[in-house]
C-alpha positions in Angstrom: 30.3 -133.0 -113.5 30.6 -129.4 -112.8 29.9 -130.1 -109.1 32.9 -132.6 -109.2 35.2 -130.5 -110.5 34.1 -127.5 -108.4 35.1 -129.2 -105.2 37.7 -130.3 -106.7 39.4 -126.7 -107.0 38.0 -125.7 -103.9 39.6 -128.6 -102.3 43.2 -128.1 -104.0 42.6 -123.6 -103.3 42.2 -125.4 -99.4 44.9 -127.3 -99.5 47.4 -124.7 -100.7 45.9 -121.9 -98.1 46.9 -124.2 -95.4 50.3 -125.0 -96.7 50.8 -121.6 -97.7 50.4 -120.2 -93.8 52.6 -122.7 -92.6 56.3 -121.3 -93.6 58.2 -121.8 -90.4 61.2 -123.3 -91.4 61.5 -126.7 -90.0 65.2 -127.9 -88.7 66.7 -131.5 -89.1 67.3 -132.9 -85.5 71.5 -133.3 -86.4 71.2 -129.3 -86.9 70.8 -128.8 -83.3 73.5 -131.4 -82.5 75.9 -130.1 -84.9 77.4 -127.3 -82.6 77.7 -130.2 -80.2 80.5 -132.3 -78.7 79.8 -136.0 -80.5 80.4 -138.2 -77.4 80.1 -142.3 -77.1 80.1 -143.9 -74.4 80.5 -147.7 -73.3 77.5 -148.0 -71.1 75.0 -146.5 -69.1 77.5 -145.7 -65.6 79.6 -143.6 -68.1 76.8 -142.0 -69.9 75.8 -140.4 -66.3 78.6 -138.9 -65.5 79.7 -137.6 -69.0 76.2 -135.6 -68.6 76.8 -134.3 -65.6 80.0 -132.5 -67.1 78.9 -131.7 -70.5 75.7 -131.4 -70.0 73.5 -129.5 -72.9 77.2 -129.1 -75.2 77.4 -132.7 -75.5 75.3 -135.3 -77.7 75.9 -138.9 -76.4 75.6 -142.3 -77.9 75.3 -145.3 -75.5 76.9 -148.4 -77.4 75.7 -151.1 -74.6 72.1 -151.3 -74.2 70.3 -151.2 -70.7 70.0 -154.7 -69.1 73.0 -155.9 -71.2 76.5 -157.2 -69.9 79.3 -154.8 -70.3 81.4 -157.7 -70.5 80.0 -159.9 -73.0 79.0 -156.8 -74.9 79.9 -157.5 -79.2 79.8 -154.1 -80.6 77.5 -154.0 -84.0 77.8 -152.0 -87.2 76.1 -149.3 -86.0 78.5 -148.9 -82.7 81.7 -148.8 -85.1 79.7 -146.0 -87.6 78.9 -144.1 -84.3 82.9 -144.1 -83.3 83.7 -143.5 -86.4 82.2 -140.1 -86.5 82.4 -139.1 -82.6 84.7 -136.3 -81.1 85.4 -138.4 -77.6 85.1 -142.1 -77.4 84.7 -142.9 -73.2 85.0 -146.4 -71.4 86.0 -147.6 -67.6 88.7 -149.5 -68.5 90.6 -151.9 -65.7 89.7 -154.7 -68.5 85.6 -154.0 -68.1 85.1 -154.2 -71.9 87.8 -156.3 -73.4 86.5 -155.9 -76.9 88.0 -151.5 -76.6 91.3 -152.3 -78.6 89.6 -154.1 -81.4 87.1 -152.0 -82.0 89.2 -148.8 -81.8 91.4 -150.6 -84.4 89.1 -151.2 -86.5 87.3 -147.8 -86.6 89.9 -145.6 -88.0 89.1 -142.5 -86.6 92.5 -140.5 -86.5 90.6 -138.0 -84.5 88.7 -139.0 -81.8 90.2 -138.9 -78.1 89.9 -141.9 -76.4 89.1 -141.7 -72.8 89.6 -144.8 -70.2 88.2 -143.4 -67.0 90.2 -145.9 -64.8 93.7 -144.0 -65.5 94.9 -142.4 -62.0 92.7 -144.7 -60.5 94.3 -147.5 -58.0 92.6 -150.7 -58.8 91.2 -152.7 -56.5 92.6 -156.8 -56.8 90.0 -158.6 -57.5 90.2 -162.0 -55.5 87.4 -163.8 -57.5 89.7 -163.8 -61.2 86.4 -164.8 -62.7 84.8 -162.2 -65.8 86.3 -159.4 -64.3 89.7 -160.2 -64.6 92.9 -159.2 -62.4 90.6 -155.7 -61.3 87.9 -154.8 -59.6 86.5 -153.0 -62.9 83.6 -151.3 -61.2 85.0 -148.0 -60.3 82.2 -145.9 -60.3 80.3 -147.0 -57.8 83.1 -145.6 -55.3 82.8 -142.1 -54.9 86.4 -141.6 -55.3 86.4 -143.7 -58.2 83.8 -142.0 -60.0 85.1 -138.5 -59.3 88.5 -139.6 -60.8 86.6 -140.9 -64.0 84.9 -137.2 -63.9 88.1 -135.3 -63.7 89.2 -137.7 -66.9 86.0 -136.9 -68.6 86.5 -133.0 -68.3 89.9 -133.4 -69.4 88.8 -134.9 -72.5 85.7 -132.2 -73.2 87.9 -129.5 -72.3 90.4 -131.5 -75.3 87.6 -131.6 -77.7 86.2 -128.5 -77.0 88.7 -125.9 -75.5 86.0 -123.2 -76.2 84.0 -124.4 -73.5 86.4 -125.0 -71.0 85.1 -123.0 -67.9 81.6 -124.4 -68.6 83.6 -128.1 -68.6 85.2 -127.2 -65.1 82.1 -125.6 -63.5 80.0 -128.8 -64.1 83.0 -131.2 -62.8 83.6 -128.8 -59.8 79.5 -128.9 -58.9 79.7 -133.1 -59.5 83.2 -133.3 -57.6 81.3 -131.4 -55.0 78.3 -133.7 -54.6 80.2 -136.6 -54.6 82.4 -135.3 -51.8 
């Protein structure tokens, strides 16, 4: 019996030196983000170039999953709580996600800037009126296309975040510059 209880104590006097010597401080994940610009996106194309502005002062949420359709995407619960605590809110626009003006209805968020990339951009008729609709909705894939949706994007993190606005610029000048 005295054996038992021996290791016992020595067993509990380990476990307490071990957790004793370990008194970093460990941070939540959302502390990092919190000095970050909450950004979602629609999908993937705009999730590329909203990094390539905001890079490491933005924290983006994707709503449309990889290998999905953009434009039989049905936003879920979890896509209206993400809006309803974001800074910016970016889609394409030119009538690629149809569901935008419901959704944005629905979510309440007095604050967030909403940001369709298409505006300044001359659409493209589409010929084909299928899914797409009376555009050509895929402006990115043109150069000049996707450095207009850049130049929107900036606007918008430079909006949300005036603080930062050189380091906004910088990143859309180097991105304007590679596409060019």
């Amino acid at each position: 019996m005295f054996r038992k209880m021996s290791m016992f104590i020595l067993l509990i006097c380990t476990i307490l030196t071990f957790t004793a010597c370990g008194n970093k401080k460990v941070e939540p994940s959302n502390v990092k983000s919190q000095n970050k610009v909450k950004v979602v996106v629609s999908f993937n194309a705009m999730r590329e170039i909203a990094t390539a502005i905001g890079k490491d002062k933005v924290d983006i949420v994707t709503m449309i999953p990889n290998g999905s359709e953009p434009h039989d995407f049905e936003p879920k619960a979890k896509d209206f709580e993400s809006l309803s605590t974001a800074k910016v809110f970016i889609y394409n626009g030119f009538g690629m996600e149809s569901w935008v003006d419901k959704v944005l209805e629905s979510v309440g968020n007095n604050n967030l800037i909403i940001v369709d990339t298409s505006k300044g951009s001359t659409p493209i008729d589409n010929t084909e009126r299928t899914e797409n609709g009376q555009y050509d909705p895929h402006l990115w894939i043109s150069l000049k296309g996707a450095k207009n949706q850049a130049k929107n994007i900036r606007d918008a993190l430079v909006k949300a975040d005036s603080s930062n606005k050189s380091y906004y610029e910088k990143n859309y000048n180097d991105f304007a510059l590679k596409l060019d």
